[in-house]
C-alpha positions in Angstrom: 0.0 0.0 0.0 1.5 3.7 -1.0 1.8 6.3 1.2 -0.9 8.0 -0.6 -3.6 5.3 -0.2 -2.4 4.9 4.0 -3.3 9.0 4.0 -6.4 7.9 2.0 -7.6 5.1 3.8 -6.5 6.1 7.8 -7.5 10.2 8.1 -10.1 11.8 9.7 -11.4 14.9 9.2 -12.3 17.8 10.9 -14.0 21.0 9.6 -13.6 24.4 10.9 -15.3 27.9 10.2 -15.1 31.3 11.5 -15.4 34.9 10.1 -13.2 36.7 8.8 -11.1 39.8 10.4 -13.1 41.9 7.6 -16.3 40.6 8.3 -15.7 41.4 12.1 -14.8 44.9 11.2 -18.1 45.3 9.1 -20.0 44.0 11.9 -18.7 46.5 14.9 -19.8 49.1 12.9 -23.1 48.7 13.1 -22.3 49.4 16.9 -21.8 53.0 16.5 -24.6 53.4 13.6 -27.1 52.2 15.5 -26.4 54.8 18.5 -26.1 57.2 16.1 -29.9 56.6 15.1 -30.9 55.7 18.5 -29.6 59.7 20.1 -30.3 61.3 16.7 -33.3 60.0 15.3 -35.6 57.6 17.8 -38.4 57.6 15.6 -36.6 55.0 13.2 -34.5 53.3 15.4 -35.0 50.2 14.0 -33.2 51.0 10.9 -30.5 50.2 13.3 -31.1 46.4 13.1 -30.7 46.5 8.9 -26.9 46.7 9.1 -25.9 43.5 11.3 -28.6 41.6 9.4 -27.2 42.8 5.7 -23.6 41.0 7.3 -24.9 38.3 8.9 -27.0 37.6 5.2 -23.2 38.3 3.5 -21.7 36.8 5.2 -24.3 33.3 4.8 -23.9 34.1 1.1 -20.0 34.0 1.1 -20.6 30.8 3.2 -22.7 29.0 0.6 -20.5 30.2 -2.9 -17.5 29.1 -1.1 -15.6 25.7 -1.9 -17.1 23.2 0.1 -15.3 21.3 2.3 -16.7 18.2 2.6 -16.3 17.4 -1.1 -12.4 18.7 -1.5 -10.6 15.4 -1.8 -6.7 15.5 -0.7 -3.9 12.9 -1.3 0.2 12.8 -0.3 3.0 11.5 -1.5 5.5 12.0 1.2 9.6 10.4 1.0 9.9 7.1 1.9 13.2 8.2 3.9 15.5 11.7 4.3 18.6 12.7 5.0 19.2 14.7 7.8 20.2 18.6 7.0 18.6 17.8 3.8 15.5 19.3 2.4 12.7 17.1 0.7 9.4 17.7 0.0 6.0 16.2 0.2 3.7 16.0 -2.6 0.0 17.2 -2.4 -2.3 16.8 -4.6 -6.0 18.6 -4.2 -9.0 18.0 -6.1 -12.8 19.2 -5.8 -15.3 17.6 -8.2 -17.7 20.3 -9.8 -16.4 23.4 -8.7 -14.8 25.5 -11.2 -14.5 28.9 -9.2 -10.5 29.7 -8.8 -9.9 29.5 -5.0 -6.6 30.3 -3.0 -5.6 27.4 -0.6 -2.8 27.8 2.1 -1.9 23.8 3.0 0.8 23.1 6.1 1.9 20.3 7.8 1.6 19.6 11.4 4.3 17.2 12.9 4.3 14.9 15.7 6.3 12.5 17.6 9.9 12.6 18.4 12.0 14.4 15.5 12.2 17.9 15.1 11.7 19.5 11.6 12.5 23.3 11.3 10.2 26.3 9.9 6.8 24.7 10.8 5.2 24.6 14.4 4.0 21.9 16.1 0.2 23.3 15.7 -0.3 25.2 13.0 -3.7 27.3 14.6 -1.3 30.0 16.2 0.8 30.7 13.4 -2.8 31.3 10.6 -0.4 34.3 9.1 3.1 32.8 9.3 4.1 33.0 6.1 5.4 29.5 5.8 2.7 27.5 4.4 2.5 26.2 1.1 0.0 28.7 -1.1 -1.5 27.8 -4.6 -4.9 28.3 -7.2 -7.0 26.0 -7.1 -8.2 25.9 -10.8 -10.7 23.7 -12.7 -11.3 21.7 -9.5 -7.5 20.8 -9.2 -4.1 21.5 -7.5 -0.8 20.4 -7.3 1.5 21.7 -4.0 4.7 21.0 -2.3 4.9 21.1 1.2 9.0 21.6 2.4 10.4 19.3 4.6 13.7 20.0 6.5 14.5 17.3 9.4 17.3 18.6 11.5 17.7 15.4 13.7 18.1 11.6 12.7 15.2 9.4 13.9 11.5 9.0 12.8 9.8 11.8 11.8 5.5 11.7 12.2 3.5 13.4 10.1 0.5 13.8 12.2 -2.1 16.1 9.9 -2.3 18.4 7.3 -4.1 21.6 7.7 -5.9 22.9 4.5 -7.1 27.2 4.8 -8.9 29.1 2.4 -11.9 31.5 2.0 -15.3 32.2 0.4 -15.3 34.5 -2.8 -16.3 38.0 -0.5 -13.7 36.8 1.9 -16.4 37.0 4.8 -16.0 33.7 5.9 -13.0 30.9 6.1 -12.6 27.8 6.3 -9.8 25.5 7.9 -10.0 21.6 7.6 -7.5 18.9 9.5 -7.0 15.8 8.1 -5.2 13.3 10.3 -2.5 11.5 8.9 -0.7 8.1 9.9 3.1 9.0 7.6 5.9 8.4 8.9 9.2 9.5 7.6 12.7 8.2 8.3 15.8 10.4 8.9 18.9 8.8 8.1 22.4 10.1 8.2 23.3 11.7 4.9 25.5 9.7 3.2 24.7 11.0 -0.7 28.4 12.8 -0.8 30.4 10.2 0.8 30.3 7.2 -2.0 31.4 10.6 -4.5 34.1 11.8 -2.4 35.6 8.4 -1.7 35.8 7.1 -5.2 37.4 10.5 -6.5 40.0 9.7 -3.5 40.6 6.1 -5.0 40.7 7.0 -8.7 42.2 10.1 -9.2 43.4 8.9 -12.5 40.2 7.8 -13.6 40.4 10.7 -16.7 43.1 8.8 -17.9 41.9 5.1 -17.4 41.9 2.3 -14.5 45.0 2.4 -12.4 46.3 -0.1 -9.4 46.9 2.1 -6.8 49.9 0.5 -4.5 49.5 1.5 -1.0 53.2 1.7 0.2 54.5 2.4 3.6 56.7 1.4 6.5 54.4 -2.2 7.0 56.2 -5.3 6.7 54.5 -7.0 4.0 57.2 -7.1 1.5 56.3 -5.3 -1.9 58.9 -5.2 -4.4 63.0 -4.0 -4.8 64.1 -1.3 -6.1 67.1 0.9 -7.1 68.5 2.9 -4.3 68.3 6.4 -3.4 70.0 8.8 -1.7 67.0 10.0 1.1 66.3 6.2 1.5 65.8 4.5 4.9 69.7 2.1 5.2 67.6 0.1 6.8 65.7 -1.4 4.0 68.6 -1.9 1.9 69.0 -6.1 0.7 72.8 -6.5 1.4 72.1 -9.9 -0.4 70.2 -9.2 -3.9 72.5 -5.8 -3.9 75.8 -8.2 -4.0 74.1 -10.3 -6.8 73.5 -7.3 -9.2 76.1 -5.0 -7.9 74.4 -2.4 -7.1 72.2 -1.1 -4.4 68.8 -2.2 -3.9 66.1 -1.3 -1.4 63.3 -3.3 0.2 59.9 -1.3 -0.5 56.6 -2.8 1.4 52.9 -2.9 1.4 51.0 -1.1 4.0 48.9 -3.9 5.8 45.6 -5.1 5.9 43.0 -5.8 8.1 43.1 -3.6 11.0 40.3 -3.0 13.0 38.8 0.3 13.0 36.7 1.4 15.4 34.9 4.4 16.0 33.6 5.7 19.5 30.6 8.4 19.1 29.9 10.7 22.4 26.3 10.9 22.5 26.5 13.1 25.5 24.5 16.5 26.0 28.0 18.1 24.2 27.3 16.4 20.8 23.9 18.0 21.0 25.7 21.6 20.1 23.8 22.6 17.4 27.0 23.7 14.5 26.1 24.6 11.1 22.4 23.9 11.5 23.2 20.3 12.7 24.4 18.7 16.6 27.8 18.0 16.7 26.8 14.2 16.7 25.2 14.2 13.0 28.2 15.7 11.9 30.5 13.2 13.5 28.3 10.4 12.0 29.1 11.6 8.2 33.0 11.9 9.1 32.8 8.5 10.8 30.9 7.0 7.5 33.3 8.5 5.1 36.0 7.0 6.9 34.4 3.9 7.4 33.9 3.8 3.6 37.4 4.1 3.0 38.4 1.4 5.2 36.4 -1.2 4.4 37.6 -0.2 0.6 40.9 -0.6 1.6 40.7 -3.8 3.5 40.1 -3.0 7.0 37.6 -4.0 9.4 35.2 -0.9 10.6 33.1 -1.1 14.1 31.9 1.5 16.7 30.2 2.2 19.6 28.0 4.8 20.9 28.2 6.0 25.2 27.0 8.8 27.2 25.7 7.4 30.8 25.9 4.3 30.1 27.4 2.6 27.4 24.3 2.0 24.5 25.8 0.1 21.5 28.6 -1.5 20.1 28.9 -2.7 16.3 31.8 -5.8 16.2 34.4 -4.6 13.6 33.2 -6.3 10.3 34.9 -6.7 6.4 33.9 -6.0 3.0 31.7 -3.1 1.4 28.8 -5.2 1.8 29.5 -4.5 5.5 28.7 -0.6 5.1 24.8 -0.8 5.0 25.0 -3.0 8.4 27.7 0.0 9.5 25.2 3.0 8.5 22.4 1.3 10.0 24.3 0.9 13.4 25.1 4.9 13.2 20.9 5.6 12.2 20.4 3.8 15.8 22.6 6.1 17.3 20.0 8.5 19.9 20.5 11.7 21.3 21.1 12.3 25.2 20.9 14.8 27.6 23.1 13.2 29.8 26.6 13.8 31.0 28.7 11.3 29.2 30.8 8.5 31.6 34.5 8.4 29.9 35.5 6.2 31.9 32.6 3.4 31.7 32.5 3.7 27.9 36.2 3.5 27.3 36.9 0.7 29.6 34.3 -1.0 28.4 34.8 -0.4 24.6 38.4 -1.5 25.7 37.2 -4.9 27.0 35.4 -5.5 24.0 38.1 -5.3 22.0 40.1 -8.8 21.8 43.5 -6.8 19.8 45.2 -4.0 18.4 42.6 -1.4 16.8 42.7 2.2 15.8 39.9 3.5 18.2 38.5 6.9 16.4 37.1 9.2 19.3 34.4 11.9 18.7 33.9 13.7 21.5 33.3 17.0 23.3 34.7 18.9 26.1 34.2 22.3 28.2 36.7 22.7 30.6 39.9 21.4 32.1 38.4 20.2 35.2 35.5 18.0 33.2 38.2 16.6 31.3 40.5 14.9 33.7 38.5 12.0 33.5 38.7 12.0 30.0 42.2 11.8 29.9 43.0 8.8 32.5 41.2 6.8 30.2 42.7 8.1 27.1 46.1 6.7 28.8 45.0 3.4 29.5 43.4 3.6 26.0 47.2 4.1 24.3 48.9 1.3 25.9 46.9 -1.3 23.9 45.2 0.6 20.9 46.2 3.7 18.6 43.8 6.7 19.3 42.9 9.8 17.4 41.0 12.4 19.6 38.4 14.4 17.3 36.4 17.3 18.4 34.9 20.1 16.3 35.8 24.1 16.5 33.3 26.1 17.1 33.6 29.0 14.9 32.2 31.6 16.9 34.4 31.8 19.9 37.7 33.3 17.5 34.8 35.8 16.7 34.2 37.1 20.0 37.7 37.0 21.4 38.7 39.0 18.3 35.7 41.7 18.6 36.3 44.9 19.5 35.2 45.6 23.2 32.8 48.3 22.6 31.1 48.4 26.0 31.4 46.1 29.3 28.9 42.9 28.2 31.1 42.8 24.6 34.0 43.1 26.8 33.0 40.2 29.3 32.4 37.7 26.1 35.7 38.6 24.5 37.5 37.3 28.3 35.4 34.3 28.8 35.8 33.7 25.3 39.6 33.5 25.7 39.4 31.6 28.7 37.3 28.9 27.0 39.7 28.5 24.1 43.2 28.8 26.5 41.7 25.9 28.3 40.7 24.1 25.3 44.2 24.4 24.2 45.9 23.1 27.4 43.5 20.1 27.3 44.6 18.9 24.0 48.2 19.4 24.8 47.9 17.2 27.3 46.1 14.4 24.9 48.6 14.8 22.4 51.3 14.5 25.1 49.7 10.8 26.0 50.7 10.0 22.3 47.1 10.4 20.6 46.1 11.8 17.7 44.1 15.5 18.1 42.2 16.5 15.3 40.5 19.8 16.6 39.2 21.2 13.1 35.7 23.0 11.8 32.9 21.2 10.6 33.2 21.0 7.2 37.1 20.1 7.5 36.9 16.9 9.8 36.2 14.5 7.4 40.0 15.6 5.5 41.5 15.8 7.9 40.6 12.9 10.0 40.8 11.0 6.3 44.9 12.1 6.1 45.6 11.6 9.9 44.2 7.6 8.9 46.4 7.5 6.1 49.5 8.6 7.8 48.9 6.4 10.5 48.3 3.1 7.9 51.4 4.7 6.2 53.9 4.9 8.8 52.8 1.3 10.6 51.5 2.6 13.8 49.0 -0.1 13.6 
């Protein structure tokens, strides 16, 4: 059954009317009028009475030329699924059998349940003018809108009615009919950009036809031999083969295979920093599918686990592309949390989960210092079995402040406690790069390159 025939076949309808503000407006004035006539001329006082009648009658007429709304007949199409940040739109499609009259109709959608969409209220009664709603001409009995949809968290989206607004031809009277509605949309992590910007990364030289990409580095499978040169690691140099053609050669080798990758998510009340439009958390999901992309493309094993309070999921590290949809489905799950996360519950037990040698991907959040010393005790348990990079995201508008000119004592007072913020942020990951991880404190929409290269160099050098 489509969407369209669930709207069809579940709503219920309820009718509204109520006058206009204009034929409000016509009807106080018969207020003054008739006490006019009543002080000025008693003798026809009851001349008084003909003006409120004449609206009431107008306002009957504009009641009976107006589209009924019994008869309109309405029908969606909404997405099946959305991507979160991303706009879509729901299809409406109006019809009113026999009535040829052009009408305007106003159509919005009212949302329920637990995702938040942004421009539209939760009831659309208080917000009659906002200028939001979808407008269009009904003409020849027909009409064809889209409503905007813009989900700002991951989850499931409800769409729990649709409110339809228009007026009779004198525009006396209107009319405002909810329909319920039983749609529900899902809001997954948007991962439309990702399959683009990791294929350009593996085949650069596509323009010029395929091309085996060798993935060199400091590993120990062995790769080839070749000719020396002056730069070149001693170290690698085959004494042996060298002898045999007299002349130097040097050993080159593969980077490795089948690492485990992991990636730890903070679903804390910190990841719920809105940045961008988006929490911190959505945007640490689409850098932790990119990379997890990548790694399963180059062999590696990819898992992850989301904590706050307690410690809510954990994906086992997996193989093969095939893998990914099991991967993005584990990061959909992931919920937002109000709570304060628990370092050192998740770590240690992300830590016992993990039977050897990984490169454990942190996304995280910090305010202070103090908050953070718990942070890093079990960051330095965490580097004596596993290689860790530490990612957080830069908040744009603290440089802002701190650089401002102080024109008065509030602008002032941000520009120190914006400095303070950022001196401690910067002592705090000194001290995590000092524990031998890998900081990656960058904006939004630079995370996913750099934490991209910091994996490379890590896979290049051996650290793994």
């Amino acid at each position: 059954m489509t969407q369209a025939s669930q709207q069809e076949a579940g709503q219920k309808s309820s009718l509204y009317m109520r006058p206009t503000p204009k034929a409000v407006l016509w009807f106080a004035w018969s207020i003054p009028v008739a006490l006019i006539l009543v002080i000025g001329w008693r003798d026809i006082w009851y001349f008084s009475l003909y003006w409120p009648a004449a609206c009431l009658a107008l306002i009957l007429a504009d009641m009976g030329m107006a589209l009924p709304g019994r008869t309109l007949e309405a029908a969606l199409k909404a997405p099946q699924r959305l991507y979160v940040g991303q706009a879509g739109t729901v299809e409406l499609a109006l019809a009113a059998p026999g009535h040829s009259r052009e009408v305007p109709v106003q159509a919005l959608l009212e949302y329920g349940g637990g995702n938040e969409l942004t421009g539209l209220p939760e009831a659309w009664a208080d917000t009659l003018e906002d200028p939001e709603p979808a407008v269009g001409l009904l003409r020849g009995g027909e009409l064809g809108l889209e409503l905007p949809l813009r989900p700002r968290r991951r989850g499931r989206a409800a769409l729990k009615a649709l409110w339809l607004r228009w007026r009779g031809p004198l525009r006396l009277i209107e009319f405002r009919r909810r329909d319920g509605l039983h749609l529900q949309v899902d809001v997954m992590p948007d991962v439309r950009g990702i399959h683009e910007t990791a294929l350009r990364f593996f085949a650069r030289d596509a323009v010029y036809g395929l091309k085996t990409q060798r993935m060199r580095g400091e590993g120990t499978e062995f790769d080839t031999l070749c000719e020396y040169l002056p730069g070149m690691d001693q170290r690698f140099i085959d004494w042996k083969r060298s002898a045999r053609h007299r002349k130097l050669l040097c050993k080159e080798f593969k980077q490795e295979r089948n690492h485990q990758i992991v990636l730890g998510l903070d679903t804390g009340h910190l990841m719920l920093e809105p940045l961008e439009g988006l929490p911190k958390l959505d945007h640490a999901i689409k850098a932790g599918l990119l990379l997890g992309w990548v790694s399963l493309y180059s062999g590696d094993l990819v898992g992850g686990c989301g904590f706050d309070l307690r410690f809510r999921s954990f994906l086992k590290p997996g193989r093969g592309m095939p893998y990914f949809k099991q991967f993005q489905r584990f990061t959909s799950g992931l919920d937002y949390h109000a709570e304060e996360t628990n370092f050192t519950l998740g770590l240690a037990e992300l830590n016992a989960r993990l039977q050897r040698r990984a490169l454990i991907v942190l996304f995280t959040e910090f305010v202070d210092s103090i908050s953070a010393e718990l942070l890093l005790e079990s960051l330095q348990i965490m580097t004596r079995r596993h290689v860790v990079v530490f990612v957080t995201m830069r908040d744009p508008m603290l440089p802002g402040l701190r650089e401002a000119r102080p024109g008065d004592f509030p602008r002032l007072a941000e520009a120190v406690l914006a400095d303070d913020f950022l001196r401690e942020r910067s002592v705090v990951l000194e001290r995590v790069a000092r524990l031998g991880v890998h900081c990656i404190d960058a904006p939004v929409r630079a995370v996913s390159g750099e934490l991209l290269n910091r994996y490379l160099m890590i896979k290049q050098r051996g650290l793994l």
